[in-house]
C-alpha positions as CSV (number, residue, x, y, z in Angstrom):
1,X,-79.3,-82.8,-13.5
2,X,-79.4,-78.9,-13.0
3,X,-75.9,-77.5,-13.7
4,X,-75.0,-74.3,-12.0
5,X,-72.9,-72.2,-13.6
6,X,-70.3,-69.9,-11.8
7,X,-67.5,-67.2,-13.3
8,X,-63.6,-67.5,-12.3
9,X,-62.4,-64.2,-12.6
10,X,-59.0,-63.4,-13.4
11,X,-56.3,-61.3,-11.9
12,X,-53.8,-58.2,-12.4
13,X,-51.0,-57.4,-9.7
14,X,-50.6,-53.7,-9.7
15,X,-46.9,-53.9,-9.1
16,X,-44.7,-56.6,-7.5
17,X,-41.7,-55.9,-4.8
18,X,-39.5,-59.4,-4.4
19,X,-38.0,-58.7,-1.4
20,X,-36.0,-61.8,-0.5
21,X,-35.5,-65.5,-0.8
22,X,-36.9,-68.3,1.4
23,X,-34.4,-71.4,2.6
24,X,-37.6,-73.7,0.9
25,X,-36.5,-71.9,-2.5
26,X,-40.2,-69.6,-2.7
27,X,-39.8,-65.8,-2.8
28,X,-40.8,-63.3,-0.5
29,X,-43.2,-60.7,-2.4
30,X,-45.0,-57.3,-1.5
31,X,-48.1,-56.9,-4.4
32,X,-51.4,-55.3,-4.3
33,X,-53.8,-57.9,-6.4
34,X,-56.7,-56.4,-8.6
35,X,-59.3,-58.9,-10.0
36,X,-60.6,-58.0,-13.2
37,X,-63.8,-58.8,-14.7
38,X,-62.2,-61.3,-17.4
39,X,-63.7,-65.0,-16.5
40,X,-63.7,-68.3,-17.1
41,X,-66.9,-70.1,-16.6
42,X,-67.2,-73.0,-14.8
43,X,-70.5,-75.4,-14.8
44,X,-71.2,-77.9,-11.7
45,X,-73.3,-81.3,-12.0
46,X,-74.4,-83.5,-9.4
47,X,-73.9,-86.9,-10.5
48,X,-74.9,-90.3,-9.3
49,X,-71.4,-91.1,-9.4
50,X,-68.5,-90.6,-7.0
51,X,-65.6,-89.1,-8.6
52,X,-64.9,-85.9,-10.6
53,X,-65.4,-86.0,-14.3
54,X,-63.6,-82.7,-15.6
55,X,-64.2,-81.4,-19.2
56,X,-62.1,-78.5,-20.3
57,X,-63.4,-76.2,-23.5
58,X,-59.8,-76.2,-24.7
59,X,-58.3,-79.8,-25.4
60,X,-54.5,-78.4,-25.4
61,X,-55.0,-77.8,-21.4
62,X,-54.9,-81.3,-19.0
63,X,-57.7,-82.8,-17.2
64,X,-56.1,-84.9,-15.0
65,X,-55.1,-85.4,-11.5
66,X,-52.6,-82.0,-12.6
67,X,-55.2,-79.6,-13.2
68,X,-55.9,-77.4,-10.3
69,X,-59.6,-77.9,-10.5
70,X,-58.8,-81.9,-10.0
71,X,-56.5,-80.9,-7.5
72,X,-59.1,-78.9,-5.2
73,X,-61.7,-81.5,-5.7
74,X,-59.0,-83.7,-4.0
75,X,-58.3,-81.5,-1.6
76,X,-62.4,-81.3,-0.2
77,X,-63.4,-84.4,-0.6
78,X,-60.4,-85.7,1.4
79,X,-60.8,-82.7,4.3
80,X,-64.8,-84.1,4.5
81,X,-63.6,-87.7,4.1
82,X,-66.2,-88.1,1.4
83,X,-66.1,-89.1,-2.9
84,X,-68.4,-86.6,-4.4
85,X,-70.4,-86.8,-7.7
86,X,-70.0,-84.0,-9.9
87,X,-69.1,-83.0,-13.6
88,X,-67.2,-80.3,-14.1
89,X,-66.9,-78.4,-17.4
90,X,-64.2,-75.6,-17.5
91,X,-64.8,-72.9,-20.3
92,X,-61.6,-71.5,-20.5
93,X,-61.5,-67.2,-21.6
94,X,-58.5,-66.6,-19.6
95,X,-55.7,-66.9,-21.7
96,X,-53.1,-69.4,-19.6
97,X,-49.2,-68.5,-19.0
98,X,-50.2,-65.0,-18.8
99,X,-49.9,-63.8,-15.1
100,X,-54.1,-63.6,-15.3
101,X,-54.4,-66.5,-12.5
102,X,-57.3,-68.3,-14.5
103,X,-55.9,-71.4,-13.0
104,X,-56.0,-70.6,-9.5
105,X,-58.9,-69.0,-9.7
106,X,-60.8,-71.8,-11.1
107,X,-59.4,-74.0,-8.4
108,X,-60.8,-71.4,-5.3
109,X,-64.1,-71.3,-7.2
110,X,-63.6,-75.2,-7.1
111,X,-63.5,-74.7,-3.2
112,X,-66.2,-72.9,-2.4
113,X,-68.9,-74.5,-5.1
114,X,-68.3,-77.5,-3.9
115,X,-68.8,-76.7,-0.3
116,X,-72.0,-75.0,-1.3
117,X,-73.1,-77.1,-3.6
118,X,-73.0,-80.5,-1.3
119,X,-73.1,-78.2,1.6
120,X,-70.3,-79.4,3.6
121,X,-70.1,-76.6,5.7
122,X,-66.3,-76.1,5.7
123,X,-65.8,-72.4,7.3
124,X,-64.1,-69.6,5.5
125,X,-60.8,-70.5,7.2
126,X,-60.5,-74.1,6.3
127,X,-61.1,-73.4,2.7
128,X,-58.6,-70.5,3.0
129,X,-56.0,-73.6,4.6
130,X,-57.1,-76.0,1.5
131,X,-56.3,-72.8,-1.3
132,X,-52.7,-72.4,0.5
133,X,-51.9,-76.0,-0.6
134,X,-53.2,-75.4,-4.1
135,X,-51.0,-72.4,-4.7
136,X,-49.6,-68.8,-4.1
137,X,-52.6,-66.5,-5.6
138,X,-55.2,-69.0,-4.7
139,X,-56.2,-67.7,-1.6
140,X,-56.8,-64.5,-3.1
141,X,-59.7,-65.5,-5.2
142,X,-61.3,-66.4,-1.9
143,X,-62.2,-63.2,-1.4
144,X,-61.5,-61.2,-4.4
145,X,-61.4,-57.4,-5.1
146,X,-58.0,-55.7,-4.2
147,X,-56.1,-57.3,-1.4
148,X,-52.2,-56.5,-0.2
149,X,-50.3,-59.5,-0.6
150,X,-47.4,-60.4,1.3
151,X,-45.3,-63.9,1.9
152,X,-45.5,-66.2,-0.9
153,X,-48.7,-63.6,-1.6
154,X,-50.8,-66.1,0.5
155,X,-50.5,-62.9,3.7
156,X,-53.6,-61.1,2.3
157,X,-55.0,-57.7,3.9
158,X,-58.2,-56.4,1.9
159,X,-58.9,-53.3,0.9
160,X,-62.4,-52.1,0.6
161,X,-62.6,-49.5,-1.8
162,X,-62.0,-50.6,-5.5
163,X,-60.4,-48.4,-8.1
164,X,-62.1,-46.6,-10.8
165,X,-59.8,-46.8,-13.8
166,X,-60.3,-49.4,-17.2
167,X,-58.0,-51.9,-18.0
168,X,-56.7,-52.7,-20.9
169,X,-55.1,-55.7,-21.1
170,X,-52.7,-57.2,-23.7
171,X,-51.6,-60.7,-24.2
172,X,-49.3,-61.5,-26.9
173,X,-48.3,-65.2,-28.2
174,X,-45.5,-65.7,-26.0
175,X,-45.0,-67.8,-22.4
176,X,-43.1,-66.6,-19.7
177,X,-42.0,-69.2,-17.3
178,X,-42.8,-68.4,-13.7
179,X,-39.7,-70.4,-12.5
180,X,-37.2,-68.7,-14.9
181,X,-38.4,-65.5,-14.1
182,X,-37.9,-65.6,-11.0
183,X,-34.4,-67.6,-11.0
184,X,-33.2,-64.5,-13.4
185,X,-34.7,-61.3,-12.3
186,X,-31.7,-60.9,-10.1
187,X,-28.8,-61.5,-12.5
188,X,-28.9,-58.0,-13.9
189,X,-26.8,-55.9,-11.4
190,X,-29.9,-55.1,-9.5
191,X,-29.7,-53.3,-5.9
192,X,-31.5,-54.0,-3.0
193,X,-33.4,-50.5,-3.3
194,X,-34.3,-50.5,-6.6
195,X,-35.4,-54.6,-6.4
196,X,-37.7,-53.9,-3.0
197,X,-39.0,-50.2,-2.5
198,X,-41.7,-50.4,0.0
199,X,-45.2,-49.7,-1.7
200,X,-47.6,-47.2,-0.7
201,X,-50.3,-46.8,1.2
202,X,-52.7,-49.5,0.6
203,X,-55.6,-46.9,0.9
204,X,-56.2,-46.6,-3.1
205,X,-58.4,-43.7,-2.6
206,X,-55.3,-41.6,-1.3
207,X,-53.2,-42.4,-4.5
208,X,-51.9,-39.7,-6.7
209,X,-50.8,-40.3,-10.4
210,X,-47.1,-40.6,-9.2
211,X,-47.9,-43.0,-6.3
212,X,-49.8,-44.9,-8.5
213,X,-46.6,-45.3,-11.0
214,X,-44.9,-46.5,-8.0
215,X,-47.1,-48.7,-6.8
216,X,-46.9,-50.9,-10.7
217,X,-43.5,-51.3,-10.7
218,X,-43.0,-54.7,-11.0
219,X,-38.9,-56.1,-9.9
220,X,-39.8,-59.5,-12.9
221,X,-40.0,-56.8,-15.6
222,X,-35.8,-55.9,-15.9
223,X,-35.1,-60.1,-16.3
224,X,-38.4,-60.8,-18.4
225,X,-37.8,-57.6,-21.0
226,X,-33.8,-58.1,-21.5
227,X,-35.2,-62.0,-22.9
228,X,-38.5,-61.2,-24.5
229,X,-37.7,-57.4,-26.2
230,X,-41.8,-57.3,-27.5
231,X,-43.0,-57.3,-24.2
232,X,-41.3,-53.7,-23.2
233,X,-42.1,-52.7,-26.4
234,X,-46.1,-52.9,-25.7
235,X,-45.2,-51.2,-22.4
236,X,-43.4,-48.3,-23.9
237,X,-46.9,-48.0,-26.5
238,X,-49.1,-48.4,-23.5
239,X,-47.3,-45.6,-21.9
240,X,-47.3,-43.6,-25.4
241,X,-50.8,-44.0,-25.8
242,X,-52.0,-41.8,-22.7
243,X,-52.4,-45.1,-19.9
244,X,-52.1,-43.5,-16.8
245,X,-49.4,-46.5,-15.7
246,X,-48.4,-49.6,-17.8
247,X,-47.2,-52.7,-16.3
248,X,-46.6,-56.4,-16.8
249,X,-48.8,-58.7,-14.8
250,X,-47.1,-61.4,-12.2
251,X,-44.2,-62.9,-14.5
252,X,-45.8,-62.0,-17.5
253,X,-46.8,-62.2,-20.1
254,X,-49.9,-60.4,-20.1
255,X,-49.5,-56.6,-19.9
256,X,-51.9,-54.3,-18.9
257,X,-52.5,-50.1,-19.4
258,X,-54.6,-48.3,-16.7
259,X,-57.0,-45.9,-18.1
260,X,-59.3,-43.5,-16.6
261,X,-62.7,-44.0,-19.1
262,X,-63.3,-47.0,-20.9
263,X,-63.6,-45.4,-24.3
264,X,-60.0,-44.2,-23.7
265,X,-59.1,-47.7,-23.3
266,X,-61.1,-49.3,-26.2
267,X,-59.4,-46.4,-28.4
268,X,-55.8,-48.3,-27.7
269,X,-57.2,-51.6,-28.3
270,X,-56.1,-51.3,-32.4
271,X,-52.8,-50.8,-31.3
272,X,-52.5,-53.9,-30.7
273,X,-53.8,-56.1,-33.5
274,X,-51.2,-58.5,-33.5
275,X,-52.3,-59.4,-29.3
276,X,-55.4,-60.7,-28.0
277,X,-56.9,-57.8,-25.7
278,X,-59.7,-57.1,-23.7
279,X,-60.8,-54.0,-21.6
280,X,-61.7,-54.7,-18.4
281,X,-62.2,-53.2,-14.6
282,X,-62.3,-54.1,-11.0
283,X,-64.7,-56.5,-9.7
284,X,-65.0,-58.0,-6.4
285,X,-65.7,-61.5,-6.6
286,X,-65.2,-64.2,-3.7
287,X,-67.0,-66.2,-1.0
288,X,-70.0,-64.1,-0.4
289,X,-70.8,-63.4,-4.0
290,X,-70.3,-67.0,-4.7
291,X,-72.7,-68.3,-1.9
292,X,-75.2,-65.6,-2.8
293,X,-76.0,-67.2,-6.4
294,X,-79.0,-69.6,-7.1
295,X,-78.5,-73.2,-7.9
């Protein structure tokens, strides 16, 4: 059997506003997200079976029913009311924990291969419906590029025009919970203006330097720095090094350095020996691109 080989690219938020608490426990967030051209690589198989049979390049990462990827194949073959054949294999390149999304977006590439794949003909919309039950940034991988987020980040308004700048992105050995960050960004004496100032324009073209520092604040940092003192201190070097902005990523812990050229931003990356970085910029990658590769 053929096996058809697809990228899962990963994600940056380019700040993040929390701007209140839902009675089901989630946040309410503001955040503009940025996929990067960092990806995992996953590889589809028709098989004369009728189940999934998920194989993941790194053995320290689950391949059951809990992985996202098993999850989403659940998810479309119960919405077509169908068991489909396929192996899976999941080369992972997104480092995990980080804030990167490589997990959710594996599972909306899931979504829309296997609706190509065994054409099933399930419309933009219901796949969009089947990525909300998967998770928060899911749904943006459906379409990819730079969307405003809102909600749970699941609200999504695109915005056509990608940025220019490199990123340089630094992950260091350390795991942020998503949960604690979020049950301790508030315990710090925070106020309401300085936890949800309203973000700019989500016209990227029309962003100055200044609006551009704004718009990467991100309201985890304050909770996730006081805890893990090595993180701020690869934002404070970012910053020292020249990067236009430097920011954490989601809860963390990948941090990232905006640069205008890319040899500016390869010219940081021994800066950081003890982290694993890469350099990376925008890319738009969704539904269309997806459907428009050969099988």
């Amino acid at each position: 059997m053929k096996t058809w080989c697809v990228p899962a690219f990963a994600k940056i938020n380019l700040g993040l506003r929390i701007l209140g608490k839902h009675p089901d426990g989630y946040h309410e967030v503001e955040t503009f997200f940025l996929q990067i051209d960092l990806a995992d690589r996953l590889g589809f198989e028709k098989t004369a079976g009728n189940d999934l049979e998920l194989i993941c390049s790194r053995p320290d990462l689950p391949v059951d029913a809990s992985n996202l990827c098993s999850r989403a194949y659940r998810l479309i073959c119960d919405a077509v009311k169908r068991q489909l054949g396929v192996r899976l294999h999941l080369e992972k390149n997104i480092p995990a924990g980080a804030g990167l999304g490589g997990g959710s977006s594996d599972a909306a590439v899931t979504l829309i291969a296997l609706n190509r794949l065994f054409e099933l003909n399930l419309s933009n919309d219901r796949l969009y419906h089947l990525a909300t039950q998967l998770g928060s940034d899911v749904p943006f991988f459906l379409s990819g590029g730079l969307c405003w987020g809102r909600g749970r980040g699941e609200i999504l308004m695109p915005v056509a025009e990608l940025p220019e700048f490199w990123v340089l992105l630094v992950t260091p050995p350390i795991g942020v919970s998503t949960a604690w960050a979020y049950q301790n960004y508030n315990k710090l004496g925070l106020t309401n203006n300085q936890k949800s100032r309203k973000l700019p324009s989500s016209n990227i073209g029309q962003w100055a330097d200044h609006e551009l520092v704004e718009v990467c604040h991100n309201d985890l940092e304050a909770a996730v720095f006081e805890k893990y003192k090595e993180l701020a201190a690869i934002k404070a070097q970012l910053q020292q090094s020249g990067a236009l902005v430097s920011s954490m990523t989601g809860s963390g812990s990948a941090m990232f350095g905006l640069f205008r050229t890319q040899q500016e931003a390869h010219g940081r990356k021994q800066l950081f020996e003890c982290c694993n970085t890469f350099v990376t910029r925008p890319i738009r990658w969704g539904i269309p691109q997806v459907y428009q590769m050969q099988y």
